[in-house]
TORPA-4810 file (N, C-alpha, C, O; in nm, 3 decimals):
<nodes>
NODE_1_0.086_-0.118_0.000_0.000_0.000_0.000_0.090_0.124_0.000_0.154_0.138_0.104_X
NODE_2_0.113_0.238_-0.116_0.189_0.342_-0.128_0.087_0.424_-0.096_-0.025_0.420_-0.149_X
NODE_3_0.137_0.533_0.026_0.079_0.620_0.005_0.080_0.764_-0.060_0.181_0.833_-0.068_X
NODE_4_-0.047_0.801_-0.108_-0.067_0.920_-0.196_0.014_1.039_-0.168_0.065_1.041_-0.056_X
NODE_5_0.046_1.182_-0.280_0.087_1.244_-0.312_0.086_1.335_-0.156_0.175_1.381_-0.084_X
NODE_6_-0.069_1.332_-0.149_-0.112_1.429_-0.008_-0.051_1.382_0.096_0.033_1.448_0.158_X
NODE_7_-0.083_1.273_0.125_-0.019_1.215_0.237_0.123_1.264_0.263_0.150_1.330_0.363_X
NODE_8_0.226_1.223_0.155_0.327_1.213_0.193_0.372_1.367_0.191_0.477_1.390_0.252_X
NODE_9_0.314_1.465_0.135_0.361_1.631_0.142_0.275_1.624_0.276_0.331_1.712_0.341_X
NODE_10_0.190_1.584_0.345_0.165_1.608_0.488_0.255_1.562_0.593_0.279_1.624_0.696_X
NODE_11_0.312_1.429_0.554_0.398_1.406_0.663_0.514_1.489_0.663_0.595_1.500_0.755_X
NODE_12_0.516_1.551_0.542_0.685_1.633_0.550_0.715_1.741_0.656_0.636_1.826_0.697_X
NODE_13_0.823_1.726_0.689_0.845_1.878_0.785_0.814_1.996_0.694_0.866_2.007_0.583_X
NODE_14_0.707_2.106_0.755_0.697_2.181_0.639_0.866_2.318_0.636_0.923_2.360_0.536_X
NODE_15_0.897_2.349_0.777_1.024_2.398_0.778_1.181_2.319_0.728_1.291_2.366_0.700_X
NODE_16_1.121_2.160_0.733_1.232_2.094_0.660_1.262_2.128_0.493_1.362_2.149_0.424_X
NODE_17_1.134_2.123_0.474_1.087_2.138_0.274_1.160_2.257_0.245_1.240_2.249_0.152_X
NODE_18_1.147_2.382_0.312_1.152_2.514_0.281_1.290_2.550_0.327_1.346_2.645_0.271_X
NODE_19_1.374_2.462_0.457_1.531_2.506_0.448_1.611_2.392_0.348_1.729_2.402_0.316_X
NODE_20_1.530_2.295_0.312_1.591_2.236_0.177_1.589_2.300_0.065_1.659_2.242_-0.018_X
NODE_21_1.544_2.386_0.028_1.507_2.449_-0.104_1.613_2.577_-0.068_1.615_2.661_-0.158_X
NODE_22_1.669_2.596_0.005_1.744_2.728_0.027_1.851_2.671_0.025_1.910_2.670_-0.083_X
NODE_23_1.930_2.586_0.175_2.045_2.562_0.196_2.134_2.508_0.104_2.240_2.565_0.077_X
NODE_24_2.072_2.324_0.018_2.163_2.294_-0.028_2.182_2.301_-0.186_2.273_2.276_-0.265_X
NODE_25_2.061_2.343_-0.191_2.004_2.395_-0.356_1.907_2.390_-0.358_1.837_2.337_-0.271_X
NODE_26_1.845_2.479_-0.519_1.711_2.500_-0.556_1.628_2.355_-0.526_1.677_2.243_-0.530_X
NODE_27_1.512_2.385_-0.499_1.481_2.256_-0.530_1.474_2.105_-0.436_1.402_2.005_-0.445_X
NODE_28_1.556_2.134_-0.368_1.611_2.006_-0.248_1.444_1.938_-0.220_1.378_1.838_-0.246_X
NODE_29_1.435_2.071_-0.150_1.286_2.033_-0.061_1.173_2.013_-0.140_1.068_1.971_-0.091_X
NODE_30_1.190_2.045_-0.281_1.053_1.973_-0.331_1.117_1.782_-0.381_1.029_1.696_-0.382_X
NODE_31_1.223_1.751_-0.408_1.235_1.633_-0.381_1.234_1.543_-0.254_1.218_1.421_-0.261_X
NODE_32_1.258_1.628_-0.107_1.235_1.540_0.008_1.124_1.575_0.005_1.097_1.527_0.114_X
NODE_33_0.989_1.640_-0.042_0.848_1.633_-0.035_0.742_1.544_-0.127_0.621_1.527_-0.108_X
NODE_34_0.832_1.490_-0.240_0.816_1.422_-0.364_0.692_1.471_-0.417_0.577_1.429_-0.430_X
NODE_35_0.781_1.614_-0.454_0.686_1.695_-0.586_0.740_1.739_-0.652_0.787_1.851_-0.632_X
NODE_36_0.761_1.665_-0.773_0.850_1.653_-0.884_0.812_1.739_-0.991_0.902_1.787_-1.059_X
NODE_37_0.723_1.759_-1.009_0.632_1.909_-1.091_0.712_2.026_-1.075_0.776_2.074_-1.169_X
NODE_38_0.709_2.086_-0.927_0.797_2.193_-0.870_0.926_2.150_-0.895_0.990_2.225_-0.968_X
NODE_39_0.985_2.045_-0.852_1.139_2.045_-0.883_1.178_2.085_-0.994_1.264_2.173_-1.001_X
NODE_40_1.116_2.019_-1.121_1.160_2.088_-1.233_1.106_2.188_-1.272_1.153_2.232_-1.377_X
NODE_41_1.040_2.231_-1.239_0.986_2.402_-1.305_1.091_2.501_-1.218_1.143_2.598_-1.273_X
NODE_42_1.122_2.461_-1.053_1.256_2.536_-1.004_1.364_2.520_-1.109_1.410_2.620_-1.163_X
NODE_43_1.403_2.404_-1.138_1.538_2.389_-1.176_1.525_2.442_-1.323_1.622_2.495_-1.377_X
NODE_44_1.401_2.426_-1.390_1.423_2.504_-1.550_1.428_2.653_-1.537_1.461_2.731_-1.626_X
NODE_45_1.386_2.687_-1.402_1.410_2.884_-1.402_1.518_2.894_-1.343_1.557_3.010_-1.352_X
NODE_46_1.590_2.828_-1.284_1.733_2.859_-1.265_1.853_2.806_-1.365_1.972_2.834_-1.354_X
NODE_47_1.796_2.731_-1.455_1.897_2.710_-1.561_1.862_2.833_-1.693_1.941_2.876_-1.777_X
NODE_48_1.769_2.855_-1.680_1.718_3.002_-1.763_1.788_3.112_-1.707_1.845_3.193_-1.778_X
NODE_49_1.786_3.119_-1.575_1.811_3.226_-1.527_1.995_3.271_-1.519_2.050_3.381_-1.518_X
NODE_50_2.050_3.131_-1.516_2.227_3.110_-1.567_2.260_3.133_-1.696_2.361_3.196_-1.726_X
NODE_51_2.170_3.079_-1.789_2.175_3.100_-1.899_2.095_3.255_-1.972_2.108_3.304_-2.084_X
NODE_52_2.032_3.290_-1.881_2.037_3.449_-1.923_2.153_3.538_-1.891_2.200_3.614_-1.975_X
NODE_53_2.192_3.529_-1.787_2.333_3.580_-1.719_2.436_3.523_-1.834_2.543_3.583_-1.842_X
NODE_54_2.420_3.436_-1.904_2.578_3.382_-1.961_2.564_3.476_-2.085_2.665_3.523_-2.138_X
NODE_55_2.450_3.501_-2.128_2.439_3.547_-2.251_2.427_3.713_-2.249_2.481_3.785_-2.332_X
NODE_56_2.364_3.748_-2.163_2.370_3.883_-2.144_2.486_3.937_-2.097_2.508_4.057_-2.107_X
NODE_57_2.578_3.847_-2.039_2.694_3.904_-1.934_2.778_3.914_-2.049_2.856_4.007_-2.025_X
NODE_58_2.800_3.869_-2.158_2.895_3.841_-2.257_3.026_3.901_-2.255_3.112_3.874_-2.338_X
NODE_59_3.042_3.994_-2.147_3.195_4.058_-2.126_3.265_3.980_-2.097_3.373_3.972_-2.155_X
NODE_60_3.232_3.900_-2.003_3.371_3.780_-1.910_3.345_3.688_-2.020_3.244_3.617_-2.021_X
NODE_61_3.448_3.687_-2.128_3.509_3.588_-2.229_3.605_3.500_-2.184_3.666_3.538_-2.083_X
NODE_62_3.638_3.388_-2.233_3.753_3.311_-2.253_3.917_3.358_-2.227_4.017_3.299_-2.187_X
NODE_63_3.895_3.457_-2.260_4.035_3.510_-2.261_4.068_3.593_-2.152_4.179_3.594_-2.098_X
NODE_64_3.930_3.694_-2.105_3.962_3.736_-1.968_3.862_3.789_-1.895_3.804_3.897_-1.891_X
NODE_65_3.854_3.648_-1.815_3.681_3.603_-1.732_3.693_3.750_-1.630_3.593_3.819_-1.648_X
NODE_66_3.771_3.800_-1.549_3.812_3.922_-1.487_3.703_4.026_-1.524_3.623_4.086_-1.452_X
NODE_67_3.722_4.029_-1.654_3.619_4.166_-1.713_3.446_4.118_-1.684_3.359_4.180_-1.745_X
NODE_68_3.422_4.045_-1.622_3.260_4.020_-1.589_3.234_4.168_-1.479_3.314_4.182_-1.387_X
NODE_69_3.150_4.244_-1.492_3.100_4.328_-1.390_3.020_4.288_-1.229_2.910_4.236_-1.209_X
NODE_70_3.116_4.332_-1.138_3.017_4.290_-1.035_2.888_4.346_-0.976_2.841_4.355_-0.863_X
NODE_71_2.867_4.365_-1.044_2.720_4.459_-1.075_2.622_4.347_-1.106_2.522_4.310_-1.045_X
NODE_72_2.693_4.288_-1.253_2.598_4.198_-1.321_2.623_4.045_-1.234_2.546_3.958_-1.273_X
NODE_73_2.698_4.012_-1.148_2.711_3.901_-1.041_2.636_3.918_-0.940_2.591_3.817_-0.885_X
NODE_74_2.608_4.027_-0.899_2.476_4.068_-0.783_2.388_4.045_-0.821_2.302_3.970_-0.774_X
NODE_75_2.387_4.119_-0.938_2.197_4.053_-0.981_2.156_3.937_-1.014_2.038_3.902_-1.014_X
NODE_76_2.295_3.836_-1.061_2.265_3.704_-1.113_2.252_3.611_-0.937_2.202_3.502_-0.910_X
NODE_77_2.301_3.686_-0.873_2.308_3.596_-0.722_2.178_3.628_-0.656_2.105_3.557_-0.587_X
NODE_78_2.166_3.760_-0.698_1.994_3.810_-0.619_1.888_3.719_-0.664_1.815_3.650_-0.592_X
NODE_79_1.888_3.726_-0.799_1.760_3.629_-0.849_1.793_3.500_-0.858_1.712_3.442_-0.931_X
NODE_80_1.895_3.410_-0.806_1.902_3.296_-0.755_1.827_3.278_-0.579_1.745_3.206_-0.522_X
NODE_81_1.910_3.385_-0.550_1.853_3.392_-0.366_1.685_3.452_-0.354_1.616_3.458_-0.252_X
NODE_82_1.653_3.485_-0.474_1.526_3.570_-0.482_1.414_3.413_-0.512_1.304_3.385_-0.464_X
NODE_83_1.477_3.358_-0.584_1.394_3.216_-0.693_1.373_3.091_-0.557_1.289_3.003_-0.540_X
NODE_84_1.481_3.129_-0.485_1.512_3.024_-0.332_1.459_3.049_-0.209_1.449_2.964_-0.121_X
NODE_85_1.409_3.221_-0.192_1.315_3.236_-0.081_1.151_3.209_-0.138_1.066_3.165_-0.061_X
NODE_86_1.120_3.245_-0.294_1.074_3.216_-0.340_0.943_3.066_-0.291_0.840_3.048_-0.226_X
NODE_87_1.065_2.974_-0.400_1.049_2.846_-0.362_1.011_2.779_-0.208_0.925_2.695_-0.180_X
NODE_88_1.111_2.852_-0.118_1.124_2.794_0.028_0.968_2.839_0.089_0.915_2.759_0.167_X
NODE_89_0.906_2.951_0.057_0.807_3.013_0.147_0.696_2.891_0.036_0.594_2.859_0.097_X
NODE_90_0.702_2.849_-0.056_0.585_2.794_-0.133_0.576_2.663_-0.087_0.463_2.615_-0.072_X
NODE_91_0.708_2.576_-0.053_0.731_2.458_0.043_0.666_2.422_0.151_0.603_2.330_0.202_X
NODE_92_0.714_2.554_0.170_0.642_2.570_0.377_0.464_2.576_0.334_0.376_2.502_0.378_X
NODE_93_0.455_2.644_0.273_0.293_2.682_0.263_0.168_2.549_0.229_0.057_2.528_0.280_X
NODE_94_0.269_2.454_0.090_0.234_2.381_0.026_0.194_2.268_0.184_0.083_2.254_0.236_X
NODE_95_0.328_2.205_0.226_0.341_2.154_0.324_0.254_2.179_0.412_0.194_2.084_0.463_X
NODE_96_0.226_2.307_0.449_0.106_2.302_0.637_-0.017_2.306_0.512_-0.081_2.216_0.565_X
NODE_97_-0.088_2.334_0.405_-0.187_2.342_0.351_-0.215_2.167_0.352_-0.325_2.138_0.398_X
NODE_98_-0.154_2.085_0.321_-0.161_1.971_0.283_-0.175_1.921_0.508_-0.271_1.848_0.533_X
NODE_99_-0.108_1.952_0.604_-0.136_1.868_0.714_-0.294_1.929_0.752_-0.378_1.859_0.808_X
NODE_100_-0.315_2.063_0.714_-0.401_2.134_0.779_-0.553_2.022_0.730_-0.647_1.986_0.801_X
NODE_101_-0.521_1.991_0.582_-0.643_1.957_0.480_-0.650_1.807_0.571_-0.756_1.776_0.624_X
NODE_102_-0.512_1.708_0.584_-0.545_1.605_0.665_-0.589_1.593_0.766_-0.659_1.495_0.792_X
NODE_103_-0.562_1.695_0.863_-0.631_1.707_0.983_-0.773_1.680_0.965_-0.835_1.575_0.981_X
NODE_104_-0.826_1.836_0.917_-0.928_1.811_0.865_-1.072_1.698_0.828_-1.191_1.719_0.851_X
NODE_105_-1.012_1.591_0.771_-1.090_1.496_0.688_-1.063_1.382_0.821_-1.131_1.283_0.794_X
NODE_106_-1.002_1.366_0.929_-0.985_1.242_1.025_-1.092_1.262_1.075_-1.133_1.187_1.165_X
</nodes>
């Protein structure tokens, strides 16, 4: 007997879900919550979001990575840390919405 989707985002720590998605990367905590939907829609806006930075940053070349602006490294770090509080507060939320709903129905 496996149990369902709900179930198992109810048993999750909902502060566990949400400092997984921050600490060790995007994303963590929607795989210890097994919601694989969110994992990859995190991880395709942060590979968008590297790959907008690679292409827009186009100064730091091959020949001399030095010339990248740290201007344009703040903002590429902000909207990583921005995409990760993001994520973390939607974890937490997802998580107590799902124990609150089980409570609920016992």
């Amino acid at each position: 007997m496996t149990p369902d989707d709900k179930a198992i985002l109810a048993a999750s720590a909902p502060w566990l879900g949400a400092l997984l998605n921050v600490v060790p990367g995007l994303g963590s905590g929607y795989i210890y919550q097994r919601r694989w939907r969110a994992y990859w829609i995190t991880t395709a806006v942060a590979t968008g979001w590297f790959l907008l930075g690679a292409v827009l940053g186009g100064a730091g070349t091959a020949a001399d990575p030095s010339a990248v602006d740290p201007t344009d490294q703040l903002i590429g770090l902000g909207g990583l840390l921005l995409l990760a509080a993001i994520t973390a507060g939607e974890a937490f939320r997802a998580a107590r919405r799902a124990r609150a709903e089980g409570a609920g129905t016992e």
